[in-house]
N, C-alpha and C positions, 0 to 999 in steps of 0.2 A: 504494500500500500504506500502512494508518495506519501512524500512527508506533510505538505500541506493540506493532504486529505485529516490526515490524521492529527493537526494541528487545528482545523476546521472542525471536526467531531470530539477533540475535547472542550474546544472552545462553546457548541452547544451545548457536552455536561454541562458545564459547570453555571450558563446562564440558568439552564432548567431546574438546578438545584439552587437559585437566587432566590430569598425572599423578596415579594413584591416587584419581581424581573419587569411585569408589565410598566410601571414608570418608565423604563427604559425608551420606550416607542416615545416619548416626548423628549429624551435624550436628541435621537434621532432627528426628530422634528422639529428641536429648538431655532434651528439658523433660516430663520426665511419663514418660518411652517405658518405665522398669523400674524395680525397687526392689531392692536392692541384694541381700538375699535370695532373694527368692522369681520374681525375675529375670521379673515381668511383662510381654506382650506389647502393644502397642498401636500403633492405623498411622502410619507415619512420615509419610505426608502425606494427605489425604482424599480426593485426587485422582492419587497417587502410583499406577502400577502398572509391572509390568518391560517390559510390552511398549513402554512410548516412555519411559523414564526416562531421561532425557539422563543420568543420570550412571553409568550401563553401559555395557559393551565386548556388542557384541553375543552372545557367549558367554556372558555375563553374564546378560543376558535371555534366552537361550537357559532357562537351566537356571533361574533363576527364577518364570520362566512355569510351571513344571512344577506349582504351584499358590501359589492366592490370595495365603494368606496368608504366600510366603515373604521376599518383599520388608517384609515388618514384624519377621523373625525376624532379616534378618539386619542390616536398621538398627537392631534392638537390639544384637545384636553387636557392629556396628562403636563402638556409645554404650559398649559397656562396654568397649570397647578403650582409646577416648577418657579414659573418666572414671577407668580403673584404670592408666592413664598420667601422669595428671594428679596421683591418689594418691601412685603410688610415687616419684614426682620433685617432690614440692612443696617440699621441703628441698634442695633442689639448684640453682647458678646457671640450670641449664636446665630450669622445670620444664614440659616436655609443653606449651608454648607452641602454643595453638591459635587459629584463623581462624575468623570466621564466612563464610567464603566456600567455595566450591567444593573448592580444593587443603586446607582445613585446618591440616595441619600448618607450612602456609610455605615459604621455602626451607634450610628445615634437613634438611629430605629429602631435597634435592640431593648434599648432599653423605654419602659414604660412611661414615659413623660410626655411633659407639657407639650414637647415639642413633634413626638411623635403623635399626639393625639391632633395636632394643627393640619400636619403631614397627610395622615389619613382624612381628615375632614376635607381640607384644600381639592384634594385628589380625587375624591370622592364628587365634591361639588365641580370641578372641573369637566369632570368626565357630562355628568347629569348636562351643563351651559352648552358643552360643544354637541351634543347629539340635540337637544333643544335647540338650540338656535339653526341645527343644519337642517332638522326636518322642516322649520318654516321657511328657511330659504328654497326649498327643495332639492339640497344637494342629497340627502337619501328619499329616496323614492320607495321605501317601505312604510315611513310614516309622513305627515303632516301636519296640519293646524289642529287646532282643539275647538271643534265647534262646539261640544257642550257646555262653551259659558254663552252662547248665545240664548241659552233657555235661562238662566239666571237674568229675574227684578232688575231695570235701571229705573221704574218710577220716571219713565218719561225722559230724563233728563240727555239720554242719546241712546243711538241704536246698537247694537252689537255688530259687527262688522269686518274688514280687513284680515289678517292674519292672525288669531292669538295663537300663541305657542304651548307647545304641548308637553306643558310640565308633567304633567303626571309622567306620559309614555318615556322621557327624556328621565325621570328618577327612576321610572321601575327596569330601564336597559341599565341604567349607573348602577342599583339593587345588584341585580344580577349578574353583574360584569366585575364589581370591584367587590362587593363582598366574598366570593368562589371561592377564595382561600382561604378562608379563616372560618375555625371552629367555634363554636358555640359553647362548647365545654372546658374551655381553660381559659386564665386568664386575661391572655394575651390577647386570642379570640375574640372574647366578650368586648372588653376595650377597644378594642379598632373595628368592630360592628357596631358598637356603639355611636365613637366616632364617624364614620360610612355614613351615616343615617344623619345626624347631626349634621354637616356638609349639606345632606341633600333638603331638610327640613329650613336650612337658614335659607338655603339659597330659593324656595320656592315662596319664602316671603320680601324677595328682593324684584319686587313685581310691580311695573308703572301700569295703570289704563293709559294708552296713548289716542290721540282723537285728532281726527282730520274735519274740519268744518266745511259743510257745501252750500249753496247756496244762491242768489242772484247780487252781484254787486260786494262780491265778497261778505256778503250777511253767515249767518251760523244760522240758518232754518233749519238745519238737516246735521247734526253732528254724531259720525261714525268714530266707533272705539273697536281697540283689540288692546289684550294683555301683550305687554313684551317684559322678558326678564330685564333689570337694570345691569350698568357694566360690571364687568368679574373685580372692577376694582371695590365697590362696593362691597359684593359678596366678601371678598378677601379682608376687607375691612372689618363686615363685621364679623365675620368667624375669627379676626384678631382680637376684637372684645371677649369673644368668646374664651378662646386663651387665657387671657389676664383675670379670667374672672374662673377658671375651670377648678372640677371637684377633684379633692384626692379620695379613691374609691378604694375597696378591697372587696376581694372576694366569695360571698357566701358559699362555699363548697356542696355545701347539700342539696340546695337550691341552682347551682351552676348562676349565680345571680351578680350584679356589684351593685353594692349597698355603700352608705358614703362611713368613710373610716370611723367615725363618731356619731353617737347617738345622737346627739345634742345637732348635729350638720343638718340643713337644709336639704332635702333630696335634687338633684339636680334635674332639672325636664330633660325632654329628649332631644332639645335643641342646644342644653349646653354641653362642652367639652369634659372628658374625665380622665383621668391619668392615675396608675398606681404607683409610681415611684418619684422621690424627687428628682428635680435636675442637678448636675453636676453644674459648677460654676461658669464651666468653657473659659477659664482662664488662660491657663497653660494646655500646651497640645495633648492629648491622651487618645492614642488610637484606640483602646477601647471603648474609651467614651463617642469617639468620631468627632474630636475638640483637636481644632489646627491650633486653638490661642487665640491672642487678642494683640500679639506682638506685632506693631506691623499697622494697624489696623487706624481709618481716620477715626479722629475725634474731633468734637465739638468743644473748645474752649470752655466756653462764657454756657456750657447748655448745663441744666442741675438733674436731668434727665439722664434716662440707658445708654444715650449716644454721646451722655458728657466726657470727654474726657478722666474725669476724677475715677468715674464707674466702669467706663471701659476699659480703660487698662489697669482694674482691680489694682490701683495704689501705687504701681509701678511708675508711675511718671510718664510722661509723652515730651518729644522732642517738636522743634516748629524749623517749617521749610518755607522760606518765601519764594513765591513764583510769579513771572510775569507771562500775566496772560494776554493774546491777542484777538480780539473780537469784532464782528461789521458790527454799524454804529451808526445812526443817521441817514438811513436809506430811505430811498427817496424814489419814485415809481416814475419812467416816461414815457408816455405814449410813443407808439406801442410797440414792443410790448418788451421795457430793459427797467432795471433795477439796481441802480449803484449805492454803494456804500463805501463809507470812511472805514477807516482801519483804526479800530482804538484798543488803544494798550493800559489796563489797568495791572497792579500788583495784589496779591492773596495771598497772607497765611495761609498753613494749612500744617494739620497737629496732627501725629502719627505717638501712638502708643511706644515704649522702651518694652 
């Protein structure tokens, strides 16, 4: 057998023995795969398909198969999981530290935290926005809009109309798609099912009525509505509330249940975050923990927040670089159709962690 064969075939062990390998398709997908608005589609590999995608659980390919183009919808998904993770923790000693390899997120996923409970939520809701938003587009042609709120009361006030999106079918493909791995009966399981759900429950109240007015003379006689979900930045937003605010759980064993550590704790719904173990500091690098450090890393002078300096480099001190930056400046539009600008150079601190 060549050697590249067989460099080839252990390269697929070892993705197929990767916890949560599926992330990966958004690895793939990251460079080009969407634009942050308008959330465009494109293939995460050119040779990529579900049926032998090493980095699915055959349930996975199962339900992927179901057409073409869905192995591109949902390594956009998982890209915006990725990149709206990367967002919401950029000011923080742990920001969404990612892999270019297979596992992704490293071994910070191992362990039961704050962070891995974001992880799974993000992910989750990712996947549920990018097959939502494709079936109103009609880029999958298996589903589409949600006419069943057109039977839902508006009391006159407008019609039901245009495109609403079809939250349900877009959480119950996410259901099925990203929970397939995980058990029910251990901890771990419970916690990132939990999580799973969470994801898909915030994001399905991240929902505008949007309305087009008709009319004679630009009047509003006639105002048409459809639901659209609002931007993943929102969702990411608030599933970051979610975070800051998440329970520490343990385990009922008899019950296969999680119950909050303390009697005395408030039970968390099923929209908030749950975590069984603390976080590590992520000060110093610890490849166990999946902590590069904080060494290195900007801070913010004058901020008394996670991104201040004081608290990001955990006491350590931070050093300051001055730079001179060069930027257009006073542009100015001339028919038609050119655009000049001045050249202006300002200078900027900027503070780096010891």
């Amino acid at each position: 057998m060549e050697l590249r064969v067989v460099i080839l075939l252990v390269m697929i062990f070892m993705v197929q023995q990767t916890t949560g390998s599926w992330w990966y398709l958004g690895v793939l997908g990251t460079s080009g795969s969407l634009s942050r608005d308008t959330r465009q589609i494109s293939p995460v590999e050119d040779n990529e398909n579900c049926d032998d995608s090493p980095y699915l659980e055959p349930r996975q390919r199962e339900l992927c198969s179901k057409e073409k183009k869905l192995i591109d919808v949902i390594g956009a998904g998982a890209s915006m999981g990725i990149e709206e993770c990367k967002y919401q923790f950029s000011g923080r000693r742990w920001n969404c530290t990612t892999f270019n390899r297979t596992d992704v997120f490293g071994n910070v996923i191992k362990i039961k935290s704050r962070e891995t409970a974001y992880i799974y939520a993000i992910s989750s809701a990712g996947v549920m926005y990018s097959v939502t938003r494709a079936c109103a587009q009609g880029t999958l042609v298996g589903c589409g809009c949600d006419d069943s709120v057109r039977s839902k009361e508006t009391n006159g006030k407008f019609e039901w109309g245009g495109c609403s999106e079809n939250l349900q079918y877009g959480s119950k493909f996410a259901e099925e798609f990203v929970d397939v791995k995980e058990k029910d009966v251990n901890e771990a399981g419970l916690m990132n099912l939990w999580n799973n759900k969470a994801g898909r429950l915030v994001t399905k109240k991240q929902v505008d009525l949007v309305c087009k007015c008709h009319g004679v003379s630009g009047s509003c006689s006639v105002k048409i509505c459809w639901r659209r979900l609002r931007s993943f930045r929102q969702i990411g937003t608030a599933l970051k509330e979610k975070f800051d605010g998440a329970s520490l759980m343990k385990i009922n064993k008899r019950r296969s249940k999680l119950r909050p550590i303390s009697k005395d704790m408030k039970r968390p719904t099923r929209k908030d975050l749950v975590y069984l173990e603390d976080s590590p500091d992520f000060c110093e690098p610890n490849s166990k923990f999946g902590s590069l450090g904080t060494k290195g890393r900007e801070c913010k002078k004058d901020s008394y927040g996670l991104d201040g300096c004081n608290l990001m480099c955990c006491g350590r001190g931070y050093y300051t670089i001055v730079k001179e930056f060069t930027e257009d400046c006073d542009c100015k539009f001339f028919w038609c159709c050119q655009v000049e600008c001045k050249k202006c150079r300002h200078v900027k601190e900027l503070h780096y962690c010891n």
